[in-house]
N, C-alpha and C positions, 0 to 999 in steps of 0.2 A: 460444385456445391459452395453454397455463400460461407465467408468467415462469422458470419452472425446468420442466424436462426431469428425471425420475430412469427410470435403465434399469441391468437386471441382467442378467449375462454369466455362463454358468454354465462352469467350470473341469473340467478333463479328470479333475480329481478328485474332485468331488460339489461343490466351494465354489461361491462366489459372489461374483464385481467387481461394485461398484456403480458407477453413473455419478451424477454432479453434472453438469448441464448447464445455463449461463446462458442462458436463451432470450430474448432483447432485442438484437433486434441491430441496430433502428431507432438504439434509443438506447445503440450498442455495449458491450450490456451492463452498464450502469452498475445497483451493487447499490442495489436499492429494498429499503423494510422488506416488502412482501410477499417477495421473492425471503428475506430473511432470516427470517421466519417458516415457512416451507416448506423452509429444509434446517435448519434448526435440528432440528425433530424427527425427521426421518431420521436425521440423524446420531447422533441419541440413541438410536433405534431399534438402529441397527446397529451402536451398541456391542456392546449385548448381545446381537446373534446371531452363532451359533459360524460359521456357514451363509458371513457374510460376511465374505472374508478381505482381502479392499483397496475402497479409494476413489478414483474418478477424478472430478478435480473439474475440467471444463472450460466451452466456453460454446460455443454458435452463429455460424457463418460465421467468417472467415478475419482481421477487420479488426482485431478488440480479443475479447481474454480478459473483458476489464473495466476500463472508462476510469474508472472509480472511484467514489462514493457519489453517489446522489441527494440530489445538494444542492439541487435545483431547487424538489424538493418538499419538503424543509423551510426553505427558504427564504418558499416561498406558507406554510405552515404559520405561520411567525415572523408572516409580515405578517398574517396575521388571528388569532395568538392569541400576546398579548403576555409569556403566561408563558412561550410554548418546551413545550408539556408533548408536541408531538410530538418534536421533538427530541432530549428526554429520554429518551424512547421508544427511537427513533432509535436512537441513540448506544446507550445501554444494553443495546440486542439486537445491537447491531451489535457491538459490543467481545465481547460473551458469546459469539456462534459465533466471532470471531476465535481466541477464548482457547479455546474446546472444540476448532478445529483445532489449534492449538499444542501442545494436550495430550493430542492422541485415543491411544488404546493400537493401534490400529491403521496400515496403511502409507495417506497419502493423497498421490497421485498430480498434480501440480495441472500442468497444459498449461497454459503462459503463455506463450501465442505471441500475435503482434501487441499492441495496447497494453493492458498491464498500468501503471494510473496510480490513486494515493489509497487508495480501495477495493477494488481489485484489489488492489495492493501487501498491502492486510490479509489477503486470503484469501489468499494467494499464499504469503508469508512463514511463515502455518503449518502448510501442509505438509509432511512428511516428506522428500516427492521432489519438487523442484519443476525443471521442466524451461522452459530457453530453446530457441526458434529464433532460424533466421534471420531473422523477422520482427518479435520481441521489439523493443519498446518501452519501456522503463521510466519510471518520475519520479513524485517527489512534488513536482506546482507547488502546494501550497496557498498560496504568501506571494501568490501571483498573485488571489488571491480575497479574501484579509483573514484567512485561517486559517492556519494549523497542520499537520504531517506527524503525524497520529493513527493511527486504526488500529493500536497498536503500531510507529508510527514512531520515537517517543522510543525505541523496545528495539530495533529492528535501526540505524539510525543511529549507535547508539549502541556498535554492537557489530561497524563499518565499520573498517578498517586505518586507523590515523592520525585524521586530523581532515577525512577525504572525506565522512562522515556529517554533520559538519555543516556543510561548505562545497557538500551538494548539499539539503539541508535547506532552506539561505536560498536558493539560487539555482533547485530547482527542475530544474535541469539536465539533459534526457533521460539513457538509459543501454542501451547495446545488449546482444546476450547475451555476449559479453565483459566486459563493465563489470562484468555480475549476477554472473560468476564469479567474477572478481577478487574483487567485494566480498564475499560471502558470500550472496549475494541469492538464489543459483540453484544448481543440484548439477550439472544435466546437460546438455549442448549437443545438442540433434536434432533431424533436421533433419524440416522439417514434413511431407515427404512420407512421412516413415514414423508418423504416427496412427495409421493404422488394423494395420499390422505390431505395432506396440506391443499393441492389444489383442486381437490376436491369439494374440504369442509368450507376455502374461500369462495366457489361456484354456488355454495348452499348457503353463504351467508344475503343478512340482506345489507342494502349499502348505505344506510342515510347518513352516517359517520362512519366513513371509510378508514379513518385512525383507530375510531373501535373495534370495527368490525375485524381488521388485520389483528387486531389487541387477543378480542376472543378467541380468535380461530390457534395462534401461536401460544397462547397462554396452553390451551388445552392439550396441545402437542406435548409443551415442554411440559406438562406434569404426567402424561403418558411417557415421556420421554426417561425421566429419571432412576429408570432399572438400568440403562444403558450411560449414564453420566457417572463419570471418575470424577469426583474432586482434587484428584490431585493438581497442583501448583506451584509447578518449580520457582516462576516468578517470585508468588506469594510467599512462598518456604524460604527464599533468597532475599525476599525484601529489606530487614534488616542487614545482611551481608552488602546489597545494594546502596543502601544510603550511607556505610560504612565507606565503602570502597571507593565513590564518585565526590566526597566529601574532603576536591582538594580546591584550590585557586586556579591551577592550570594543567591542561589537557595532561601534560605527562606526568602532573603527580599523581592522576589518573590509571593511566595506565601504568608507569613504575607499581602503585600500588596492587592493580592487580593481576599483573607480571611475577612478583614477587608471593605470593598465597605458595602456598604448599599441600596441595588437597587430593584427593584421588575424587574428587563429585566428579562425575562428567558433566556436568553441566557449569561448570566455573573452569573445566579444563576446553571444554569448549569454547567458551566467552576468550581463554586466554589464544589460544591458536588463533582465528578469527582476528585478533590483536596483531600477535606477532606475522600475522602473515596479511594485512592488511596495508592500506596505502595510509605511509605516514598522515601523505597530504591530505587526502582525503577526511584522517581522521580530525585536523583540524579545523576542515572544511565545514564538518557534522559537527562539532562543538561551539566553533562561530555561529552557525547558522542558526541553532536553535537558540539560542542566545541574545541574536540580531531579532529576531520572530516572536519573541516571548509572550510581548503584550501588544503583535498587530491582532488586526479584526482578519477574517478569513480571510479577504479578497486579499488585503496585501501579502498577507502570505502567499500565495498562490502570485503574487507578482513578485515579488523578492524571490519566489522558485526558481520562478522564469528565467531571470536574471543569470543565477547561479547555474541554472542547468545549460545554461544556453552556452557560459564562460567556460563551463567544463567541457564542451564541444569543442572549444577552440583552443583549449590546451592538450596533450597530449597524456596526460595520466586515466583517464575516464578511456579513451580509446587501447590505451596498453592494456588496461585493467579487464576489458570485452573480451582483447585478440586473447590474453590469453589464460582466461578461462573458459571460454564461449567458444571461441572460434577457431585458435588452435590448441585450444588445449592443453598447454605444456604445462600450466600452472607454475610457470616462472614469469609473472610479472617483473619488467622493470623501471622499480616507481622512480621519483624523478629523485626524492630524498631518502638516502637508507635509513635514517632514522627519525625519531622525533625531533631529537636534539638536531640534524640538518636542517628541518624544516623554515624558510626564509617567511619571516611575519608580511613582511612588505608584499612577497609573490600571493602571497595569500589572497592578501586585502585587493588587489586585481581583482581575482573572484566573484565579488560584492560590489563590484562596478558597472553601470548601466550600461550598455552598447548603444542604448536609444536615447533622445531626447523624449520621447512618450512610449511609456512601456505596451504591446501589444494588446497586453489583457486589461488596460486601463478602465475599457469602456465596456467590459464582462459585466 
């Protein structure tokens, strides 16, 4: 059975919906570079046919959209080849379908119901019409590994109300479908029973403004939708706590600050574990990085990623951070600085160093 699913829906008009389907559902759907080899040229494909007028980018069973990138396997990759050139790989195709979603001239449709994490956040974020449920999941835990919010993390983070972007950056912080709306993360609240009504009521639309037509059809859901929609908003309800807490000059008065809270919320004792059990490095990694990213245009974010993810290939916290959460399990990371206060500015700034004289995704 393929790791991707594609199926066409034909329209009451002559058109044609396409499907995207993550088929992994052992490994809830976490994107591997085959899955990224495989819609890559579809998608290219169905630029240029007139034939296809939208894109439904979803995945298999009910649990996760997509719990985020196979780190796993480049992580075995790193340990038997010490350049990283899968990796490379990796990252390079990975970022380039992100950035051909972000930019497609067509409507893509992305069901991000149940956990959307990492790698899902990347396909998620660039489509057109990105819809939550009630089951939505959100989060970028990379500090929790020894990495980084990539995928075009640095660009919506960075494009969050206030300083939520980077206070769920370092902590990782789950996010319900509330939170996505709030933040800019999500367009549409619907609810999960209505999938298959959706592509329905898109088979019955007509197409001559394909941006409209996906407009109607998802309008009409989400106000059917809203018996089944919580307003609740841990973000939103946190947001002045949020602009309090992140409101230092440097990364540890940061975290000192909210190391130091006294609360029973779970949700800021959360934020704090995720902290304390997090990779120093890493978390200055996430702080520079959005920082360096602030005011590029997409594309260079998406090569400034590159960069960065590629360098964390080639050091040794980003692979510790995998083995041992992912793959053995011990949940005894050993980061390279125990604290913030170790953390060496110089080894840092390595990080943000180009390996190339032309960056791969230059000509994206």
């Amino acid at each position: 059975m393929s790791c991707v699913l594609f199926n066409e829906y034909p329209t009451q008009d002559g058109k044609r919906i396409v499907e995207i389907c993550l088929n992994a559902e052992r490994s809830l759907n976490a994107l591997s570079l085959d899955m990224i080899d495989l819609i890559q040229p579809q998608l290219d494909q169905w630029q240029d046919d007139d034939r296809v007028v939208a894109v439904i980018l979803d995945s298999a069973g009910s649990k996760a959209f997509c719990a985020g990138g196979d780190v796993v396997s480049i992580y075995k990759a790193i340990s038997e080849d010490s350049n990283a050139k899968f990796a490379e790989a990796f990252f390079t195709r990975e970022y380039t379908l992100d950035y051909t979603i972000h930019t497609y001239s067509k409507p893509i449709i992305c069901w991000g119901s149940g956990i959307v994490m990492g790698g899902g956040m990347g396909l998620m974020n660039g489509c057109s019409h990105r819809i939550v449920t009630e089951t939505s999941h959100l989060a970028m835990p990379e500090v929790t590994i020894g990495l980084y919010p990539d995928v075009g993390g640095s660009w919506f983070l960075n494009h969050m109300p206030g300083r939520t972007g980077l206070f769920l950056g370092l902590t990782g912080n789950p996010m319900n479908a509330a939170d996505a709306l709030f933040l800019g993360l999500a367009d549409r609240f619907i609810s999960v029973e209505l999938r298959q009504s959706m592509l329905e009521s898109l088979q019955a639309e007509s197409w001559g403004d394909a941006n409209a037509a996906v407009n109607r059809v998802l309008r009409g859901l989400e106000q059917e939708s809203q018996a089944c929609f919580s307003s609740r908003s841990p973000v939103r309800n946190h947001y002045d706590f949020i602009q309090q807490i992140t409101d230092h000059d440097s990364v540890t008065g940061f975290v000192d600050s909210l190391l130091s809270v006294e609360s029973d919320d779970k949700w800021i004792k959360r934020a704090q574990k995720a902290i304390h059990h997090g990779s120093p490095l890493a978390i200055n990694l996430i702080k520079k990085q959005l920082e360096v990213t602030k005011h590029m245009s997409l594309k260079e974010v998406f090569c400034a990623e590159l960069i960065l993810s590629v360098q964390c290939c080639q050091h040794k916290e980003f692979p510790e951070g995998v083995r041992a959460l992912l793959v053995d399990k011990d949940a005894d990371p050993q980061w390279r600085f125990k604290t913030l206060a170790d953390v060496d500015n110089a080894y840092v700034d390595k990080f943000f160093l180009s390996p190339w004289q032309k960056n791969p995704l230059a000509e994206m």
